[in-house]
Backbone as a ProteinNet text record, in pm:
[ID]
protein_1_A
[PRIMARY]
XXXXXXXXXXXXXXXXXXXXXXXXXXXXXXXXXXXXXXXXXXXXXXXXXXXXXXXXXXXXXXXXXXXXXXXXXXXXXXXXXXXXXXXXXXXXXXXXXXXXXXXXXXXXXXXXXXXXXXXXXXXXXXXXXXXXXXXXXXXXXXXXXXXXXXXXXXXXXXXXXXXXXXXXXXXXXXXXXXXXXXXXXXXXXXXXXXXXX
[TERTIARY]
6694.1	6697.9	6573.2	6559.8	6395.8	6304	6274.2	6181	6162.1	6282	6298.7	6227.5	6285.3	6215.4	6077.4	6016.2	5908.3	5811.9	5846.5	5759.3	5772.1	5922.2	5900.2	5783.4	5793.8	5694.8	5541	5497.9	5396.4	5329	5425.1	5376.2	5358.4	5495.1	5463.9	5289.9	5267.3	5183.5	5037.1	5021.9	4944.9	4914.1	5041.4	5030.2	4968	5001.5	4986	4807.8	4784.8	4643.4	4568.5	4609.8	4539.5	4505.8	4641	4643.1	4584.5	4597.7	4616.8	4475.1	4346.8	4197.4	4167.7	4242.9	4221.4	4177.8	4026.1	3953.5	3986.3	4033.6	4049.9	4131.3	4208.5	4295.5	4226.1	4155	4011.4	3906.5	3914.8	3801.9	3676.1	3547.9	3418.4	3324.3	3374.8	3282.2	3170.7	3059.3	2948.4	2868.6	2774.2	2728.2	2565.2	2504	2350.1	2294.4	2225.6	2134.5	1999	2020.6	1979.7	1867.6	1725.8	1614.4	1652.4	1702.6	1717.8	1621.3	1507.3	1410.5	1307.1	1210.8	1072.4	1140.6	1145.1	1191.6	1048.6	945.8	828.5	725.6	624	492.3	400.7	309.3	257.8	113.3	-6.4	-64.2	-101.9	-104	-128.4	-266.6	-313.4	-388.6	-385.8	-447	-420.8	-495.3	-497.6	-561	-623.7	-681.7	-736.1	-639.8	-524.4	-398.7	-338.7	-353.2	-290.9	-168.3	-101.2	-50.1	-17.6	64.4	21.5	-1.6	-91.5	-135.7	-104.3	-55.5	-104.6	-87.7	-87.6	-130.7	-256.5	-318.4	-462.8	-494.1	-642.3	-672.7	-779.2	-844.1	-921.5	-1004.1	-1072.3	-1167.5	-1104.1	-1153.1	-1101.6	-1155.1	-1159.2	-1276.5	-1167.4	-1201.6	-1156.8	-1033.2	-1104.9	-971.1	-926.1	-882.6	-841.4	-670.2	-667.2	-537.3	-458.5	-342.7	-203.7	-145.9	-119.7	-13.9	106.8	223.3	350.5	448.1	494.4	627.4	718.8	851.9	986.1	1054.7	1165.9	1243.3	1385.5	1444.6	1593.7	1668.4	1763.9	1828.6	2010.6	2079.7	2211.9	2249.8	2379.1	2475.1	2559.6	2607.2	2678.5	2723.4	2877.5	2942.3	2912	2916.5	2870.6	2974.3	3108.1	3202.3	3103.9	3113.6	3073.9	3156.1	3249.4	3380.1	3450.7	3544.8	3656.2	3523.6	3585.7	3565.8	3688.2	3663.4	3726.4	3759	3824.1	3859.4	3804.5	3823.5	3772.7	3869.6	3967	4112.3	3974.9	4034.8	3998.7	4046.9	4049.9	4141.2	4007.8	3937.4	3796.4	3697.2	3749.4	3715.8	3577.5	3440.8	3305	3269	3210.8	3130	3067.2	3012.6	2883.8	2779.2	2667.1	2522.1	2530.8	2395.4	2382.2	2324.6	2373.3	2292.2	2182.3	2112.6	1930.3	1919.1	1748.4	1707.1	1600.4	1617.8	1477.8	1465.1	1326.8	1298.3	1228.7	1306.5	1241.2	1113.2	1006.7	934.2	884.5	810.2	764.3	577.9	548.2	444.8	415.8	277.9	252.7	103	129.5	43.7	-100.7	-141	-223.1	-360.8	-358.5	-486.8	-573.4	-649.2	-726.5	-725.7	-650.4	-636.5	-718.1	-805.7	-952.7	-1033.7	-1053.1	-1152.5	-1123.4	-1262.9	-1213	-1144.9	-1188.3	-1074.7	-1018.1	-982.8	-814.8	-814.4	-977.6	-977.1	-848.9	-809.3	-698.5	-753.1	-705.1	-760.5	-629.1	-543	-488.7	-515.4	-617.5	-679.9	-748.6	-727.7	-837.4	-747.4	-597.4	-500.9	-418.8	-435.6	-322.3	-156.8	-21.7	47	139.2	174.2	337.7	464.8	556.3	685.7	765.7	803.4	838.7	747.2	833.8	715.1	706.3	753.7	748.7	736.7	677.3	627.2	502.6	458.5	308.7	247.4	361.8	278.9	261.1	123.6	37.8	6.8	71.1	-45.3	-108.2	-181.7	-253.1	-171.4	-210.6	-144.8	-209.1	-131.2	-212.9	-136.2	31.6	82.6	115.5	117.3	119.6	258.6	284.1	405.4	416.6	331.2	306.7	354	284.9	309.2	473.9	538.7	669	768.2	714.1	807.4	823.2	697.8	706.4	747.6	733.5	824.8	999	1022.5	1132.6	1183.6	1145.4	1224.5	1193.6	1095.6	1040.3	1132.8	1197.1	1356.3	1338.4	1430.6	1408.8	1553.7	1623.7	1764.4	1774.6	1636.2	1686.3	1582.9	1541.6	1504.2	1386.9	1325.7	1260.2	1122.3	1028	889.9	782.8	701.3	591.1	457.7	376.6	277.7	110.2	72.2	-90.6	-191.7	-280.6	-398.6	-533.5	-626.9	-716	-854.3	-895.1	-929.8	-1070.1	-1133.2	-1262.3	-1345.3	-1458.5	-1530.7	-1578	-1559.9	-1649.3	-1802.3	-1852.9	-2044.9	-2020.7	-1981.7	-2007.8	-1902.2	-1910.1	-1813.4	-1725.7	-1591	-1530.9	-1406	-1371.5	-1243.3	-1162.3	-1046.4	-967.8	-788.4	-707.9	-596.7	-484.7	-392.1	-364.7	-256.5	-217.3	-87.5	-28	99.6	163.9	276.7	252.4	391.8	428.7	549.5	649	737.5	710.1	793.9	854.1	1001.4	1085.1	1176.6	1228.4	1278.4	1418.8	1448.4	1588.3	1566.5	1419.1	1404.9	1315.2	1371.9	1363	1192.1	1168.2	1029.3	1030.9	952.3	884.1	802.1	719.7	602.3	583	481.5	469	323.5	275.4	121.7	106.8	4.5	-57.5	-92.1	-139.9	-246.2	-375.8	-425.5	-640.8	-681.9	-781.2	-796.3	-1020.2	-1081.7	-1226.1	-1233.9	-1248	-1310.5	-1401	-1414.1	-1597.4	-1612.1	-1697.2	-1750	-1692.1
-1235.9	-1265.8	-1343.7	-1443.1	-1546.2	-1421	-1300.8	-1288.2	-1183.4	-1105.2	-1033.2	-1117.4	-1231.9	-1347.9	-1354.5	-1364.4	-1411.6	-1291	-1131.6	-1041.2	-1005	-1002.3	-994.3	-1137.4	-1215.6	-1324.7	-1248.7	-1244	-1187.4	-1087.7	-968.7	-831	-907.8	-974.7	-1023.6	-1096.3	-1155.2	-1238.8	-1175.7	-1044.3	-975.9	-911.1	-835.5	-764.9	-874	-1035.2	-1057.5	-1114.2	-1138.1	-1179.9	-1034.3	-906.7	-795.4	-809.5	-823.4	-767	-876.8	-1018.2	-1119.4	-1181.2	-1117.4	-1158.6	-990.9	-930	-844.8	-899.8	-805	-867.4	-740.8	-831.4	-758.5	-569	-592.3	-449.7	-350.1	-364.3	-268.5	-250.7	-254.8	-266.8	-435	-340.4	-442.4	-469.3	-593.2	-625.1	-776.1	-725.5	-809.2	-819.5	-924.4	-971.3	-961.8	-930.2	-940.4	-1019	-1071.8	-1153.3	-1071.7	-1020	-933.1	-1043.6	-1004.9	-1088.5	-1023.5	-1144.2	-1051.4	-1127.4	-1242.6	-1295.1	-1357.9	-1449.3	-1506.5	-1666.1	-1769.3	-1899.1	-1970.9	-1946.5	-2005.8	-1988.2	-1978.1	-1922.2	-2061.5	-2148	-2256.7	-2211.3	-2291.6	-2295.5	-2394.3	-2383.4	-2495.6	-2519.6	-2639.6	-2595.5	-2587.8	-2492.9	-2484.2	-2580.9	-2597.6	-2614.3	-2475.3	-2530.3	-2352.1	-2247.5	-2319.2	-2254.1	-2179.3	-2235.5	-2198.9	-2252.6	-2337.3	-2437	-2509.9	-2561.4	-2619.4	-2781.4	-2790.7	-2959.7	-3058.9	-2947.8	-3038.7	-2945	-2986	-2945	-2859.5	-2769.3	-2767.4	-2825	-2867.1	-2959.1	-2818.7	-2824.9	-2727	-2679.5	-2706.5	-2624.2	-2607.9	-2498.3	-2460.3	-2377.9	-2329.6	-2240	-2139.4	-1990.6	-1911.2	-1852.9	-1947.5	-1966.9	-2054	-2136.3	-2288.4	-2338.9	-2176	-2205.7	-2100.8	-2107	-1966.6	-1958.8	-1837.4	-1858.1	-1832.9	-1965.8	-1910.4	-1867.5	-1780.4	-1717.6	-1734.8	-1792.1	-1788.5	-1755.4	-1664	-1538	-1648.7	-1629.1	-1625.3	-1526.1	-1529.6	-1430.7	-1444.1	-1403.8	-1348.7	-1289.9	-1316.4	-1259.8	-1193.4	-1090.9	-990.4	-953.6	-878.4	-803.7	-667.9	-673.9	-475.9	-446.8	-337.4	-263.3	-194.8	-187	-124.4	-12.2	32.1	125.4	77.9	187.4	100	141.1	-0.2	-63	-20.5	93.7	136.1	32.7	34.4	-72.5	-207.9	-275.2	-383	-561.5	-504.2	-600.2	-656.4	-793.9	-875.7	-983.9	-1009.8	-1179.8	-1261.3	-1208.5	-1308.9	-1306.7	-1408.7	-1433.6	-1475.2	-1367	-1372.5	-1385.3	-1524	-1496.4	-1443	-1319.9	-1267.8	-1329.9	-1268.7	-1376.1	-1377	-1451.6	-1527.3	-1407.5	-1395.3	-1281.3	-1281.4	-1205.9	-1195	-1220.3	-1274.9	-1202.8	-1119.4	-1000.4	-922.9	-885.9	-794.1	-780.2	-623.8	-521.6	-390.6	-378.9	-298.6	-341.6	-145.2	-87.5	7.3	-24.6	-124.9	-188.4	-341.9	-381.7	-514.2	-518.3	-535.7	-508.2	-647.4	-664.9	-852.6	-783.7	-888.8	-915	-986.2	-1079.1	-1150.7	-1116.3	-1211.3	-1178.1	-1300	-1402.5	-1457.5	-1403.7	-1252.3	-1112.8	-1064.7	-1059.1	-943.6	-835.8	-795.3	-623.1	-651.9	-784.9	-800.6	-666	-723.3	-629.2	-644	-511.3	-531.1	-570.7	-706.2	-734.8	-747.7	-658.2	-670.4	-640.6	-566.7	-517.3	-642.1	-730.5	-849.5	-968.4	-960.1	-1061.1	-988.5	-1115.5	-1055.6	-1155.5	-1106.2	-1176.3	-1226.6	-1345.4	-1401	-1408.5	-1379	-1367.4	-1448.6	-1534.1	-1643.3	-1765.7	-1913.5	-2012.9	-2064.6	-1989.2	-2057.1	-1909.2	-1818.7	-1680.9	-1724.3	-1672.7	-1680.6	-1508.6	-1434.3	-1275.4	-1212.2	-1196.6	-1159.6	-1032.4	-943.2	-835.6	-812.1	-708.2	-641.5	-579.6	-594.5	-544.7	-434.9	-377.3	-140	-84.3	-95.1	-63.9	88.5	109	288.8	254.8	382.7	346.3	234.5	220.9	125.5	-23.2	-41.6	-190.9	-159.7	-60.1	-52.1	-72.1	-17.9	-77.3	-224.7	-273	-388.8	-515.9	-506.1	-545.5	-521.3	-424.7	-399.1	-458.9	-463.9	-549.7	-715.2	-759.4	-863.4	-983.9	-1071.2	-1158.7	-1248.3	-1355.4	-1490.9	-1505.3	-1566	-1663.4	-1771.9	-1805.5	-1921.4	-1836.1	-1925.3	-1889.7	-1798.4	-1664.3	-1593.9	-1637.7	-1632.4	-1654	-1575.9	-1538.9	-1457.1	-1531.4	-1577.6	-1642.6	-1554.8	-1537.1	-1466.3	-1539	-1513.3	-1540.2	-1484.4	-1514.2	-1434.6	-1422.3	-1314.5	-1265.8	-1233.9	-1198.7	-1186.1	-1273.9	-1353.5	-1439.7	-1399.9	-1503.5	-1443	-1471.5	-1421.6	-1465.3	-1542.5	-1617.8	-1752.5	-1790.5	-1947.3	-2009	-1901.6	-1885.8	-1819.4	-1835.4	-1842.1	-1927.8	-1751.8	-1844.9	-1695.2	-1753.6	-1690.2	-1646.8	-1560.7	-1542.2	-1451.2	-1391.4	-1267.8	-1186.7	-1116.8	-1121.5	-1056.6	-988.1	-834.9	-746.8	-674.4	-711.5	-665.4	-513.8	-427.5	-320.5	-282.7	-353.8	-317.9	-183	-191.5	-41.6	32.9	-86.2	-46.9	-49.4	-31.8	7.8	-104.5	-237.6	-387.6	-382.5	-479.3	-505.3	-632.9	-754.9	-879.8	-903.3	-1022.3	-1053.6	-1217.8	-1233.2	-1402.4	-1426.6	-1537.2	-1583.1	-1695.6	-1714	-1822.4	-1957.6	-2060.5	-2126.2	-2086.9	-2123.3	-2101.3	-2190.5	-2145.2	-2232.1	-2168.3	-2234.7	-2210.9	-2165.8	-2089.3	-2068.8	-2018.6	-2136	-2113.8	-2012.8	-2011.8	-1901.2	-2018.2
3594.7	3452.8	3408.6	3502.5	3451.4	3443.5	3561.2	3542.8	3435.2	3363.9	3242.9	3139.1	3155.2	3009.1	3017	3142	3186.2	3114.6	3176.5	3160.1	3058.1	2918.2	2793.4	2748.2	2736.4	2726.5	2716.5	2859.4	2873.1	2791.6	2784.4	2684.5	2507.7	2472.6	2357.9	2360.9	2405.1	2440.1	2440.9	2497.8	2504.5	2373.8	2336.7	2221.7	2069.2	2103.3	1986.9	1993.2	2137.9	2151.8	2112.6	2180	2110.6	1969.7	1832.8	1718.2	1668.5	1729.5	1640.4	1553.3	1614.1	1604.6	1504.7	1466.5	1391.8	1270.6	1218.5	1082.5	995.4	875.2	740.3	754.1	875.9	865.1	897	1005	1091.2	951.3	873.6	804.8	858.2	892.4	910.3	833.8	745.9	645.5	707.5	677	692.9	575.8	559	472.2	454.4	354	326.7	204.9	255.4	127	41.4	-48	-109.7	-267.7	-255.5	-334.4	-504.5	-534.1	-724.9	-824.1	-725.7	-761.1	-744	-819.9	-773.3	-809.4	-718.7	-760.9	-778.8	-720.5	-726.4	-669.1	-703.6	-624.1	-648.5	-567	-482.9	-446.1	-460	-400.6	-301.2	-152.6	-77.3	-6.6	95.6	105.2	289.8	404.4	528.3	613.4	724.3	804.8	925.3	997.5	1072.7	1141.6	1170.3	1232.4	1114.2	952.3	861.8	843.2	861	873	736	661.5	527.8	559	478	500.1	331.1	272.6	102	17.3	-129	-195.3	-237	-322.5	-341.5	-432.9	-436.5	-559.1	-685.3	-718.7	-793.6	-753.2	-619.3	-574.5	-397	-367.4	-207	-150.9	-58.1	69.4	42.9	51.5	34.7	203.6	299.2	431.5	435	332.5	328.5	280.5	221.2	133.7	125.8	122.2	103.1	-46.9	-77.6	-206.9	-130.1	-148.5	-110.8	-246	-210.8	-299.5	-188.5	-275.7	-295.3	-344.3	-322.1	-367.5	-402.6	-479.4	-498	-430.6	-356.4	-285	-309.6	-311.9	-362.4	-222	-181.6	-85.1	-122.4	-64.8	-74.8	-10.8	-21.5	108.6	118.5	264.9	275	350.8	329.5	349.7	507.1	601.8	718.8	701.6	716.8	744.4	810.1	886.4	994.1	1097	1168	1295.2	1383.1	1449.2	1557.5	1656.6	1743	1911.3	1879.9	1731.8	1727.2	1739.5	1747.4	1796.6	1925.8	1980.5	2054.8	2028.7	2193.7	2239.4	2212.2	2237.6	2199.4	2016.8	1942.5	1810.8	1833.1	1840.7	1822.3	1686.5	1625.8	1517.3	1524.5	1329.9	1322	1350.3	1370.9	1340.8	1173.3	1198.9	1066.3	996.7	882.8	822.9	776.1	765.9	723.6	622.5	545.8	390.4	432.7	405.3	421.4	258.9	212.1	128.1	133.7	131.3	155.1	25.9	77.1	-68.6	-47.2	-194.5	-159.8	-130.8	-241.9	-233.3	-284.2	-291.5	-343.3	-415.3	-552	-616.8	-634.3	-604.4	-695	-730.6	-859.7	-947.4	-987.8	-971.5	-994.1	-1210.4	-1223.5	-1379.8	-1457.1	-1334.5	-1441.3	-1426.1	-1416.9	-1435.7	-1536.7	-1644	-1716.3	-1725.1	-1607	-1571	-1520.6	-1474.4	-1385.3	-1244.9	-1205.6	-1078.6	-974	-930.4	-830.7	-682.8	-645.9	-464.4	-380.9	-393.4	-264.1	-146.6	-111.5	23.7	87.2	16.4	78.1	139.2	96.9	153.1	277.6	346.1	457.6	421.3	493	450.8	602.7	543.8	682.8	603.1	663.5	604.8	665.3	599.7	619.4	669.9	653.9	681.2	826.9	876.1	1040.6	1123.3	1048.8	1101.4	1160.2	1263.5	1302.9	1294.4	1285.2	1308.3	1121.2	1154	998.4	993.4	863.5	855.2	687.4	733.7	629.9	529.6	381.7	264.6	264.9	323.5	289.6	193.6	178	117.1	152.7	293.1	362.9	392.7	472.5	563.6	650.1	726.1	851.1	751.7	655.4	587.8	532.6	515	419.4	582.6	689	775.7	836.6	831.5	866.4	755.7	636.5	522	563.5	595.8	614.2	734	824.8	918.2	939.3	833.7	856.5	774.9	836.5	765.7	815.9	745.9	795.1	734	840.5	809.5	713.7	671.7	589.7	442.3	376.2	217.6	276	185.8	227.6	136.6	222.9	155.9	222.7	111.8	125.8	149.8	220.4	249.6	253.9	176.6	145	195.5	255.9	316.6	251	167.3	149.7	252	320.2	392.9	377.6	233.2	215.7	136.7	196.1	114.9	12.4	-132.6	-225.7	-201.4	-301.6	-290.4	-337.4	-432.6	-459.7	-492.7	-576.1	-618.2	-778.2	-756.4	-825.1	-868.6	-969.8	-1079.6	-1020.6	-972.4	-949.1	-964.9	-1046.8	-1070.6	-1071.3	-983.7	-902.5	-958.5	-982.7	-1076.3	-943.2	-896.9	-802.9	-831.8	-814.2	-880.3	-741.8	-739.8	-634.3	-649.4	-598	-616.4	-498	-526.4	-399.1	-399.8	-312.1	-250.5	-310.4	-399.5	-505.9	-601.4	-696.4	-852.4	-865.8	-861.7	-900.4	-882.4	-1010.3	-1031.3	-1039.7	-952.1	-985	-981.1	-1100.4	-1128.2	-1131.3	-1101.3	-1072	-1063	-1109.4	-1161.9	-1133.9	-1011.9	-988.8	-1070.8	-1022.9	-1125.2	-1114.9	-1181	-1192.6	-1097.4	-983.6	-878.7	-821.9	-845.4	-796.8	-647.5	-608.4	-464.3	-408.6	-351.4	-264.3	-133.5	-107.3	41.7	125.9
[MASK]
+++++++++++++++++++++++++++++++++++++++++++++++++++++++++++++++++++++++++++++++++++++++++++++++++++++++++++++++++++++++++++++++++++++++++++++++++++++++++++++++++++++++++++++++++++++++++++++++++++++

């Protein structure tokens, strides 16, 4: 008789550690942080690592300083489907969910030019602020994939490097239009800042 009690015990026991870590009725919902904006764009100024050290003041070496942008980002649930064999005695949190920012391109202008010549070929960018890996704004495929997988867990920021010296000292103001990969258009404008060779 004990051991009737014993082995009903057990099966209950089993069955309820199986069902009991069940999420949302086999449906697997996870979460994304999705950019629905520009919170602020910064000019700072680097050290040779690139590094931020300060503020910039009105004049700066054209490798001296980053524009950072900061996105506003929004969370959201994403419906996965059912999650097949997903019952478990073991309750694993998700990871932390990403912000990425799919883009198709990235437009900038030097808009204290008369013609508001376009120089994006001349900035390279880091994604996020504790990124060390930089690339080139081409705006091909190669740059739309690496936008795309390029995320940061905490607030997402775009970090620009400008890459080509001017000939001389030059009053420059920077216009940045974002065209990401779901319609959405953002625009954001520097301050007026001199930079030397």
């Amino acid at each position: 008789m004990k051991r009737n009690i014993l082995f009903i015990a057990v099966v209950i026991g089993i069955i309820l550690l199986e069902y009991g870590c069940n999420d949302n009725d086999g449906q697997n919902t996870n979460g994304e942080y999705f950019v629905i904006d520009i919170e602020s764009t910064d000019i700072y100024q680097v050290d040779s690592f690139r590094n931020s050290i300060g503020e910039v003041g009105d004049t700066v070496s054209y490798n001296r300083f980053k524009i950072e942008t900061r996105f506003i980002d929004e969370y959201r649930t994403v419906n996965g489907g059912l999650k097949i064999g997903g019952n478990s005695a073991i309750a694993a949190p998700l990871p932390a969910p990403s912000i990425s920012m799919e883009l198709d391109s990235i437009v900038i202008r030097n808009i204290a030019d008369i013609d508001s010549a376009v120089v994006t070929s001349t900035f390279s960018v880091r994604v996020g602020s504790y990124n060390d890996y930089e690339f080139m704004i081409t705006n091909d495929s190669i740059f739309k994939q690496e936008t795309k997988y390029a995320s940061s867990t905490w607030s997402l920021s775009y970090n620009y490097f400008l890459n080509k010296k001017p000939s001389g000292v030059t009053e420059m103001q920077f216009e940045f239009t974002y065209y990401l990969a779901l319609g959405l258009v953002l625009k954001t404008v520097t301050e007026s800042i001199l930079v030397q060779p």
